[in-house]
C-alpha positions as CSV (number, residue, x, y, z in Angstrom):
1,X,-16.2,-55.9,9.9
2,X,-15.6,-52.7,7.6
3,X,-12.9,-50.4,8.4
4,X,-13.6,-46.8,7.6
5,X,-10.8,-43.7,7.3
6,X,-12.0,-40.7,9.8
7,X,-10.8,-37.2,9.8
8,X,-11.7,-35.5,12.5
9,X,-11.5,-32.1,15.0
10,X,-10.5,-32.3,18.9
11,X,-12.0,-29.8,21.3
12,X,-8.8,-28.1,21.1
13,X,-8.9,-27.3,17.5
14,X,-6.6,-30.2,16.3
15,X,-6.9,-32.2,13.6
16,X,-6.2,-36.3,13.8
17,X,-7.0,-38.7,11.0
18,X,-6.9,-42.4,11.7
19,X,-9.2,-45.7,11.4
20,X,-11.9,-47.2,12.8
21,X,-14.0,-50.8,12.5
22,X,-17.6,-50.4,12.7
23,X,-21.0,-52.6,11.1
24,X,-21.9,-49.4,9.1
25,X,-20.8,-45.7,8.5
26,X,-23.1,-44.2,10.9
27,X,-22.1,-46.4,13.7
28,X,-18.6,-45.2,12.7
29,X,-19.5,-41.8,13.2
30,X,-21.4,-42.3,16.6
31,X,-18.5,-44.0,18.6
32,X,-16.0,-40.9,17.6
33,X,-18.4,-38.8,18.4
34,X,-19.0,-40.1,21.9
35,X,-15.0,-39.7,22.1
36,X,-16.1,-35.9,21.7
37,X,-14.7,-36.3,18.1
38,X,-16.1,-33.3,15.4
39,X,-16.1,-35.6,12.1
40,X,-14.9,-33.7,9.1
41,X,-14.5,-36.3,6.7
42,X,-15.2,-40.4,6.9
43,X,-15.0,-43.3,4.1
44,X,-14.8,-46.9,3.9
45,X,-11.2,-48.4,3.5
46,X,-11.2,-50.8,0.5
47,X,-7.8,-52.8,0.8
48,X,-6.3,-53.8,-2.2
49,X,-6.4,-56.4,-4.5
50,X,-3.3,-57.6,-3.8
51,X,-3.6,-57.2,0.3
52,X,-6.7,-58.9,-0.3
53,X,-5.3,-61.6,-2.0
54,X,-2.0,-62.4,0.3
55,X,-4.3,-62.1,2.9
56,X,-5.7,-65.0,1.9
57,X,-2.6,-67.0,1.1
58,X,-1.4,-66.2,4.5
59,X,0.0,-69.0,6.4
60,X,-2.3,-68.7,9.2
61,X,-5.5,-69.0,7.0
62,X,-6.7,-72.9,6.7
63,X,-8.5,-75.3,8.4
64,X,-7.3,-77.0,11.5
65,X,-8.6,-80.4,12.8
66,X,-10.9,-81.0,15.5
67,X,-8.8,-83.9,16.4
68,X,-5.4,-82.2,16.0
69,X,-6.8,-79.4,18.5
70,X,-7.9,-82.3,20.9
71,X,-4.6,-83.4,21.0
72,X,-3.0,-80.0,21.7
73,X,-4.9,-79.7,24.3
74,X,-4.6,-82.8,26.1
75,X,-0.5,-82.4,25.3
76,X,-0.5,-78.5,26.4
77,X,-2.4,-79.5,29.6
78,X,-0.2,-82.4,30.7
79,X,3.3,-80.0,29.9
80,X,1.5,-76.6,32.1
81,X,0.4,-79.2,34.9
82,X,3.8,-81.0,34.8
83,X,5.7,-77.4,35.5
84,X,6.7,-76.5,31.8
85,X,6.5,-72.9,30.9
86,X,3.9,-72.0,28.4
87,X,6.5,-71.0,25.7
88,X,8.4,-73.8,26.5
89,X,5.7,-75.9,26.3
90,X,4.5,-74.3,22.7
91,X,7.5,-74.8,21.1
92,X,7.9,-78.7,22.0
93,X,4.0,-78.9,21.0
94,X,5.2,-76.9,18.0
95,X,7.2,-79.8,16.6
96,X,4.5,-82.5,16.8
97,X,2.1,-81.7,14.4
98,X,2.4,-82.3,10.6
99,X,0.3,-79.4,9.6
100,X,1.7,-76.3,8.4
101,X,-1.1,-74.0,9.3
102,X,-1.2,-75.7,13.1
103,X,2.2,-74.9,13.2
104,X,2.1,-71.5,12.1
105,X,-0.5,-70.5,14.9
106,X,1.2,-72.4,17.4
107,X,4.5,-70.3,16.9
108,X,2.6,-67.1,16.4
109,X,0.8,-67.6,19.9
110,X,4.3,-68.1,21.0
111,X,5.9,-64.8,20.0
112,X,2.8,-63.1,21.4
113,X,3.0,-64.5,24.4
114,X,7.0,-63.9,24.4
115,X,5.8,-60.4,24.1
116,X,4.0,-60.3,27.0
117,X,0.0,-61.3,25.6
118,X,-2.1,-63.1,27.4
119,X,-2.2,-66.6,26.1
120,X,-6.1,-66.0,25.4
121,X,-6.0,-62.8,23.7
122,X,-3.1,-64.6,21.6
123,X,-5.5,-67.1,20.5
124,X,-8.1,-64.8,20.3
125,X,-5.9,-63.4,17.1
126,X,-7.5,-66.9,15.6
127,X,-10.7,-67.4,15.3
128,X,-10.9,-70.1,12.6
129,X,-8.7,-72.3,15.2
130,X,-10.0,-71.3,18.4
131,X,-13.6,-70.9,19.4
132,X,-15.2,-68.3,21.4
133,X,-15.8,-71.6,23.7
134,X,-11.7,-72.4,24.1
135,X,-10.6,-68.9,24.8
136,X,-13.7,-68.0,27.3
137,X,-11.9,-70.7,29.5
138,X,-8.4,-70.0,29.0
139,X,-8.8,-66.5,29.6
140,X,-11.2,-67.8,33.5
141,X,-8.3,-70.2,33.8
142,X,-5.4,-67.3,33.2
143,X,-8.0,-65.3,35.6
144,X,-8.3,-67.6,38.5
145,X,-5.2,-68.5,38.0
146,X,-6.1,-72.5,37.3
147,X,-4.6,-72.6,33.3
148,X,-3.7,-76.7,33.9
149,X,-7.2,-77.2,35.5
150,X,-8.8,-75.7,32.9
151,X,-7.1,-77.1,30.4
152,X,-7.5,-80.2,31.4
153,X,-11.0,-79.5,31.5
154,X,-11.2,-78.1,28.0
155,X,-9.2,-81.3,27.3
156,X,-11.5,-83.9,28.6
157,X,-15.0,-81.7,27.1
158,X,-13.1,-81.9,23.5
159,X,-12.5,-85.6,23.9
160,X,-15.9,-86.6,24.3
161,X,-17.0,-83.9,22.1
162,X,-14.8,-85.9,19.4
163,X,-15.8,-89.5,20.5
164,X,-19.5,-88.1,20.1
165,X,-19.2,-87.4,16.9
166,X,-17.0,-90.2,16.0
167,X,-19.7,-92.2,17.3
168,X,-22.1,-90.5,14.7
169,X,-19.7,-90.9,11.8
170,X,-18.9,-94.3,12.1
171,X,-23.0,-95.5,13.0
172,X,-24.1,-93.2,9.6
173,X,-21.3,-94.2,7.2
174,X,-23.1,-97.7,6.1
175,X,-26.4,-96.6,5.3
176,X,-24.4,-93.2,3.4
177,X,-22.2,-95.6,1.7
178,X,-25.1,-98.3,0.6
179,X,-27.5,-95.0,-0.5
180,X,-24.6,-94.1,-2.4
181,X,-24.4,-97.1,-4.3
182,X,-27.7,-97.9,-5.1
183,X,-28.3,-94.3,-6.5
184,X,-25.0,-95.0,-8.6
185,X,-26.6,-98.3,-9.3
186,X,-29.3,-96.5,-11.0
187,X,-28.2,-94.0,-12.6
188,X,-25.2,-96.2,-14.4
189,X,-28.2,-98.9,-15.5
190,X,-30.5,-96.2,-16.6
191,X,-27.9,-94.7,-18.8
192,X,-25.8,-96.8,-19.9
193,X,-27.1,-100.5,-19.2
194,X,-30.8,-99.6,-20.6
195,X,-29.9,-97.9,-23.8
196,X,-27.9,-100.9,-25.1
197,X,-31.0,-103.1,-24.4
198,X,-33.4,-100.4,-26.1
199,X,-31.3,-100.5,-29.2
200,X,-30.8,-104.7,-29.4
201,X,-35.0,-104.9,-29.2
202,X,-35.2,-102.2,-31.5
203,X,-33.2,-104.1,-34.0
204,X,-35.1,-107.2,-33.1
205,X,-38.3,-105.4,-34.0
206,X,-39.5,-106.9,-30.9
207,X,-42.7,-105.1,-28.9
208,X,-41.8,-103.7,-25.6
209,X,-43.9,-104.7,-22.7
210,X,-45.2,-102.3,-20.6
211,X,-42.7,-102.5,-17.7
212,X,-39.6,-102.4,-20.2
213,X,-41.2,-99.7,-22.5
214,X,-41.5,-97.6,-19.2
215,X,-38.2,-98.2,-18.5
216,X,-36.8,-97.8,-21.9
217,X,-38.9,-93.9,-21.4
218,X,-37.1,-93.2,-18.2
219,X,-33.7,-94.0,-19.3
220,X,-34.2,-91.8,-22.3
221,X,-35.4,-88.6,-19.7
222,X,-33.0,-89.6,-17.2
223,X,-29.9,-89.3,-20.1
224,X,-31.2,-86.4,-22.2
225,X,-31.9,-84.5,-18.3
226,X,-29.7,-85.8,-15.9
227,X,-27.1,-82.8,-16.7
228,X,-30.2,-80.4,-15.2
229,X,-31.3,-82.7,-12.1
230,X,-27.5,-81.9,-11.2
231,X,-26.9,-78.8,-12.3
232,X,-30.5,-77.6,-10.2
233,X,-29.8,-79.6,-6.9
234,X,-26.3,-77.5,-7.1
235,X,-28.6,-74.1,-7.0
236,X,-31.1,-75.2,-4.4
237,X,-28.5,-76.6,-2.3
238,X,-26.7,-73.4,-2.4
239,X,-29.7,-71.1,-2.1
240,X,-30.4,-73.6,1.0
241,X,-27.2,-72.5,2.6
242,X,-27.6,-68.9,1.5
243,X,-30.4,-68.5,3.0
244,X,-29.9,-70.6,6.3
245,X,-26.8,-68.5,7.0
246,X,-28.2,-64.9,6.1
247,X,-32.1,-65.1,7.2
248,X,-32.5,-66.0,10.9
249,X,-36.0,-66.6,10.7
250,X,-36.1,-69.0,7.6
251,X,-32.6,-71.3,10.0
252,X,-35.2,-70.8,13.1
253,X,-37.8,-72.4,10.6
254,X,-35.3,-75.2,9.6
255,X,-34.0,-76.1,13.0
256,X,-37.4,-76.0,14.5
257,X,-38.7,-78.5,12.0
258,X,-35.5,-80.3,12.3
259,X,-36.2,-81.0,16.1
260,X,-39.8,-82.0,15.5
261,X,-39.0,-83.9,12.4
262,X,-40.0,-87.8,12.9
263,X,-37.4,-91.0,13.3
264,X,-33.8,-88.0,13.1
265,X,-35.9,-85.5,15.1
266,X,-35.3,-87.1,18.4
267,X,-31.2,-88.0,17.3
268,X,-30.9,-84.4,16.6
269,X,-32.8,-82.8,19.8
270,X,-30.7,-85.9,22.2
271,X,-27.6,-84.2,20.8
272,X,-28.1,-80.5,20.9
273,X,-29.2,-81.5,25.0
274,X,-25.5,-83.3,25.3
275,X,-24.2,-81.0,23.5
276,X,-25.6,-78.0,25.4
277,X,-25.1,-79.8,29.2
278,X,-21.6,-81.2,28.6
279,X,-20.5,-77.3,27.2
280,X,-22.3,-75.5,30.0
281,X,-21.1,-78.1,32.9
282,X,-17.6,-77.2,31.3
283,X,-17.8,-73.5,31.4
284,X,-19.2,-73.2,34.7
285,X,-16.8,-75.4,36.6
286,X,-14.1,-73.4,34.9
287,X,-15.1,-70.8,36.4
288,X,-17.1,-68.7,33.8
289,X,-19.5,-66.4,34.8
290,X,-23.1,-67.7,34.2
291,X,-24.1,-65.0,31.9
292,X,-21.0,-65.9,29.7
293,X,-21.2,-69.0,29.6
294,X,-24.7,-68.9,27.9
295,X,-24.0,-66.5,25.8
296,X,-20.7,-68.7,24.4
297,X,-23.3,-71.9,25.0
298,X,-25.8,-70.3,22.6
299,X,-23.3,-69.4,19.9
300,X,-21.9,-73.0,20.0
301,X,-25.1,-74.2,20.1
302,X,-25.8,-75.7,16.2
303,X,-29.8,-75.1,15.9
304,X,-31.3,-71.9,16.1
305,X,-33.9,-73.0,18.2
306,X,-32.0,-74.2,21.1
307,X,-30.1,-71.1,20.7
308,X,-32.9,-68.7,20.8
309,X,-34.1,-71.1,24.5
310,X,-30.8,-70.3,25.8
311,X,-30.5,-66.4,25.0
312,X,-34.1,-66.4,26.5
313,X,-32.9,-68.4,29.8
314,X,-29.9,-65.7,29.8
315,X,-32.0,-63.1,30.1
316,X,-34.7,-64.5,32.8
317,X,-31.6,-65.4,34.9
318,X,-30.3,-61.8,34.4
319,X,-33.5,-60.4,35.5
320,X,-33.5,-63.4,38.7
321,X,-35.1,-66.3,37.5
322,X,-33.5,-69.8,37.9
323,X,-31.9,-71.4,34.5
324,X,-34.6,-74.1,34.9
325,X,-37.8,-72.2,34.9
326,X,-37.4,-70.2,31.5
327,X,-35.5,-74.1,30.1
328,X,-39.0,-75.4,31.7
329,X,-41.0,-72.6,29.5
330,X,-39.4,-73.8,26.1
331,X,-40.8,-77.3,25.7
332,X,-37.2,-78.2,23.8
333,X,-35.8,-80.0,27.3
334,X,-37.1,-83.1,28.6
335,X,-38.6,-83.2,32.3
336,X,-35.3,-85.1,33.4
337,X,-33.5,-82.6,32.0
338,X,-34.9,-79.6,33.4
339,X,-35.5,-81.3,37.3
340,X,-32.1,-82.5,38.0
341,X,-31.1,-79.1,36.5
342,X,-33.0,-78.0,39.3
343,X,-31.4,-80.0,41.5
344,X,-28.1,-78.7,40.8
345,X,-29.0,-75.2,41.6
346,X,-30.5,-75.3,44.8
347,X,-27.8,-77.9,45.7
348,X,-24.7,-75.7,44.4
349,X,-23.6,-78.9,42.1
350,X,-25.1,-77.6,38.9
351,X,-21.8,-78.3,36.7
352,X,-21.5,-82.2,38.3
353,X,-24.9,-82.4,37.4
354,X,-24.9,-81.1,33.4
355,X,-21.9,-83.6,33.5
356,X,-24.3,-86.1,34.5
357,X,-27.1,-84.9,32.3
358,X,-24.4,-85.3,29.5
359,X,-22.8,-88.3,29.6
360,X,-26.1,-90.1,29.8
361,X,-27.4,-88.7,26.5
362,X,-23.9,-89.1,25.1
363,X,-24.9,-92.7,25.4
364,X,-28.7,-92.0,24.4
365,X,-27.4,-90.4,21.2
366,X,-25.5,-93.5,20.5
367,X,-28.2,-95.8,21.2
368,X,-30.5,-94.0,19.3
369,X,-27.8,-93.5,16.1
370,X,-27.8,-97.0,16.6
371,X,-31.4,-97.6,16.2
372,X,-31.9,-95.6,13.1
373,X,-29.4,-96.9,11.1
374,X,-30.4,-101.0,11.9
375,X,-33.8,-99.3,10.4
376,X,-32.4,-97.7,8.3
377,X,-30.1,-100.5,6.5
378,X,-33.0,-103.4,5.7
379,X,-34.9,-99.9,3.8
380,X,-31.8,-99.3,1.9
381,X,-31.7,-102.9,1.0
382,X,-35.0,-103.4,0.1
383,X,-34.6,-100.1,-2.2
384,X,-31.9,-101.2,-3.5
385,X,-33.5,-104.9,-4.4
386,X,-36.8,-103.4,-5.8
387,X,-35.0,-100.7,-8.3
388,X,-32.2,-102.7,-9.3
389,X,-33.9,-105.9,-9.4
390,X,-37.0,-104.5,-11.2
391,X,-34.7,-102.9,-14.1
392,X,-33.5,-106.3,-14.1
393,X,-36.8,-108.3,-14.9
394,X,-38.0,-105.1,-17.2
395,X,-34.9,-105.7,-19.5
396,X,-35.0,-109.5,-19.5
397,X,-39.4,-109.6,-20.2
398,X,-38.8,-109.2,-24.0
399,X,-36.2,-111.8,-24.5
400,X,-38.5,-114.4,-22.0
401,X,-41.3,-113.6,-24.7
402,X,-38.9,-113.4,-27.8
403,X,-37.7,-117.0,-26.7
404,X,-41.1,-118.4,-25.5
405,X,-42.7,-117.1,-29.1
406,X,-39.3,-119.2,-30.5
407,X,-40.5,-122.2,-28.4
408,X,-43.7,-122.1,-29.6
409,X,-43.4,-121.6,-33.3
């Protein structure tokens, strides 16, 4: 968020300078002016080059691993429930991990809490480690005074979180791996394979059949243009993500097909319902009020669509609705989602049963990952038989007629 430099009046006649974050300079000069702040002078603060660029060498930029935060967890849980003070405990889990940036945050949170922070708004400090997700429970658990509960909660939700998605890794990585090697197939034969034919028939003098003279054709487009067909799916792919990240109505578009789409649209829509349940189930046992815990549910959420759903069920349940009559209203949920929702409400058991709801599409997910890709594999095969295999024949049809002619005479 821009910072902007203020100069400004008190009602006493003094004058006080200082800074303030806002999204724009008008919204800057509304909040000091409902501190009863006269605004004399305001500009944007540009840091410089240099700031900018050690603050992006700083140790506590970097990417962390899901499974290295899973594992801090789990550890960090088992040292707070065992009776080890926090710091204590932060300094053992210090030494475990071989990343530098992990480390770095891990001491940091230490000396802050050595200060006297909480051990959420410590966290809080890094957002690119911890999501708004971890520290909306640590800070109920530091409330309610249940940390080792709820970090053992927070524990057991990032496991299967990560045994989710290991699932989806592992079931995808044939099919990516065969695609991958039948487009490289192609591509090598078509430009370098092909050529070499070309030239030995042209030699020969021989006349091309139809098949290999189409053939001969494409490999001559695919090697004079192949620089372009990169160079373009490198623009469109980033305009993709530009777009998808800046304009909320073309990612609503995108996620809204996405769900609908045939054959991945169900996979996607099974996970976004695990995903949503097993969150929510988390946060509200946790002790997180309802309207958090959508509003953390919706940010987590990973489609726009179901995100939009949620912020609308926030809002009905704000007003006095039930969570299951707006969930009901969308369409997105299945009826077996939204009735033993239901069922949790009125019986009081509504995290036991998003658990529930969970864990059994946890396992549809898989089973449906599992579906796809024994379709998917015999397409890929088949692919890569008819391409490869065609090229094949296409290059050897003038030598069979070279050598028949050679027969014959």
């Amino acid at each position: 968020m821009p910072k902007y430099i203020y100069k400004a009046r008190l009602s006493n006649g003094k004058i006080v300078t200082g800074e303030i974050e806002a999204i724009n300079q008008r919204e800057a000069v509304d909040r000091l002016r409902s501190m009863k702040y006269v605004v004399t002078e305001i500009k944007e603060f540009k840091e410089s080059s240099l700031k900018t660029f050690l603050s992006k060498i700083s140790p506590f930029k970097g990417k962390v691993k899901s499974s290295d935060l899973t594992v801090f967890s789990r550890q960090l849980a088992t040292l707070v429930s065992s009776g080890v003070p926090l710091v204590q405990g932060l300094s053992i889990l210090e030494e475990q991990f071989e990343s530098v940036v992990f480390k770095n945050v891990i001491r940091s949170i230490r000396t802050d809490i050595e200060s006297g922070v909480s051990i959420s708004e410590a966290m809080k400090k890094h957002p690119q480690v911890f999501s708004e997700l971890y520290i909306g429970m640590i800070h109920a658990g530091e409330v309610g005074g249940i940390l080792d509960q709820v970090l053992d909660r927070l524990s057991s939700y990032l496991e299967a979180a990560e045994e989710l998605k290991a699932k989806i890794k592992g079931a995808m990585m044939y099919p990516i791996i065969v695609s991958l090697v039948a487009v490289g197939a192609a591509v090598v034969m078509l430009t370098l394979v092909v050529p070499r034919f070309a030239a030995l028939f042209s030699e020969m003098g021989a006349q091309l059949p139809a098949p290999t003279q189409m053939l001969v054709n494409l490999s001559h487009f695919v090697k004079r243009w192949i620089w372009l067909f990169i160079l373009s799916g490198i623009i469109i792919f980033a305009i993709f993500r530009k777009l998808y990240s800046s304009n909320y109505k073309f990612a609503l578009q995108v996620d809204t097909f996405l769900l609908k789409a045939p054959i991945v649209g169900g996979v996607i829509q099974k996970t976004a319902i695990a995903k949503f349940t097993r969150t929510l189930g988390t946060l509200v046992k946790s002790g997180v009020p309802i309207l958090q815990s959508l509003e953390t549910v919706a940010k987590t959420a990973g489609n726009k669509l179901i995100e939009k759903v949620i912020m609308q069920a926030r809002e009905s349940i704000r007003e006095g609705e039930r969570i299951s009559e707006p969930l009901k209203k969308s369409g997105v949920f299945p009826p077996m989602v939204i009735q033993m929702i239901a069922v949790g409400e009125e019986t009081g058991a509504l995290d036991a049963m998003l658990t529930k709801i969970a864990d059994f599409y946890d396992r549809e997910v898989a089973a449906a990952i599992e579906g796809l890709t024994g379709m998917i594999e015999p397409l890929i095969i088949v692919f890569l038989g008819v391409v490869v295999g065609g090229m094949v024949v296409a290059m050897y049809l003038p030598m069979f007629e070279i050598t028949s002619k050679m027969a014959g005479g």
